[in-house]
C-alpha positions in Angstrom: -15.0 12.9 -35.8 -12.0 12.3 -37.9 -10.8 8.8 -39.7 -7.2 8.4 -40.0 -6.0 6.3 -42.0 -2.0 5.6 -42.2 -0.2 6.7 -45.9 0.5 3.0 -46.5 -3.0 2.4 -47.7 -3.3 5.6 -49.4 -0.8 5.3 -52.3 -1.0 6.9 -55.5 -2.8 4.6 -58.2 0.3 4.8 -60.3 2.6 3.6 -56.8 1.0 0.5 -56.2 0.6 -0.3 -59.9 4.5 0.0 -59.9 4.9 -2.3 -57.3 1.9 -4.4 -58.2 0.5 -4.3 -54.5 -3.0 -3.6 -53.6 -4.0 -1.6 -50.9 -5.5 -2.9 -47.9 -8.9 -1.4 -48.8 -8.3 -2.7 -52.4 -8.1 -6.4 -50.5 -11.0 -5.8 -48.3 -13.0 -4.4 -51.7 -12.0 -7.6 -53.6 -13.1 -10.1 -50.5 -16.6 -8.0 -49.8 -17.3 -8.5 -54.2 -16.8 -12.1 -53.9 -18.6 -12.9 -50.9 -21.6 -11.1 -52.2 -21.1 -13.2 -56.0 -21.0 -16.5 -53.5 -24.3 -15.2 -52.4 -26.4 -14.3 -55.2 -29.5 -16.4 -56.1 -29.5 -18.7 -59.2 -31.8 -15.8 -61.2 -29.0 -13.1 -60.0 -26.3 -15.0 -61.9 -28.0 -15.9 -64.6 -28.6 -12.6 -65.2 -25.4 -11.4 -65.0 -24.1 -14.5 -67.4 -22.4 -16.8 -64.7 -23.2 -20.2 -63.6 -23.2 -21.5 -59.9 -19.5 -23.2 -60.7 -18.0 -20.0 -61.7 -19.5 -18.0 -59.4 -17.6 -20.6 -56.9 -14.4 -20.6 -58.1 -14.4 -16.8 -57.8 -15.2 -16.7 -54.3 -12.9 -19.4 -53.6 -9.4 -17.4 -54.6 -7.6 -16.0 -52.3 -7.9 -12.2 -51.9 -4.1 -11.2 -53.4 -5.6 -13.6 -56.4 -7.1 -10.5 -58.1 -6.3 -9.3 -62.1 -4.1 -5.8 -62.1 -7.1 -4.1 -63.8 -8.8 -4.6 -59.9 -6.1 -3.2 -58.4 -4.7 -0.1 -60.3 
């Protein structure tokens, strides 16, 4: 079985850094990392040096809210 997936999503790194859009797969990437961060047990983000209100405001910003370093 074959997955096809239209050009569009597939750019070149260095295309969508031009033009400073992610990829659909980028967007779904970004909203699948915050939704596990909104998840994670108090002793989780402790150990990975965030507290509960930052882990919130992460997971709260919209999917295209992501820093170019994400996305390139």
């Amino acid at each position: 079985m074959r997955i096809f997936l239209p050009t569009l999503f597939l750019q070149p790194s260095s295309a969508r850094c031009a033009t400073s859009r992610p990829s659909l797969l980028n967007l779904l990437a970004i909203w699948r990392s915050r939704r596990a961060l909104a998840s994670l047990s108090e002793n989780q983000l402790q150990d990975i040096g965030i507290s509960r209100p930052e882990a919130r405001t992460e997971a709260a910003r919209p999917i295209w809210d992501a820093p170019t370093s994400w996305t390139c």
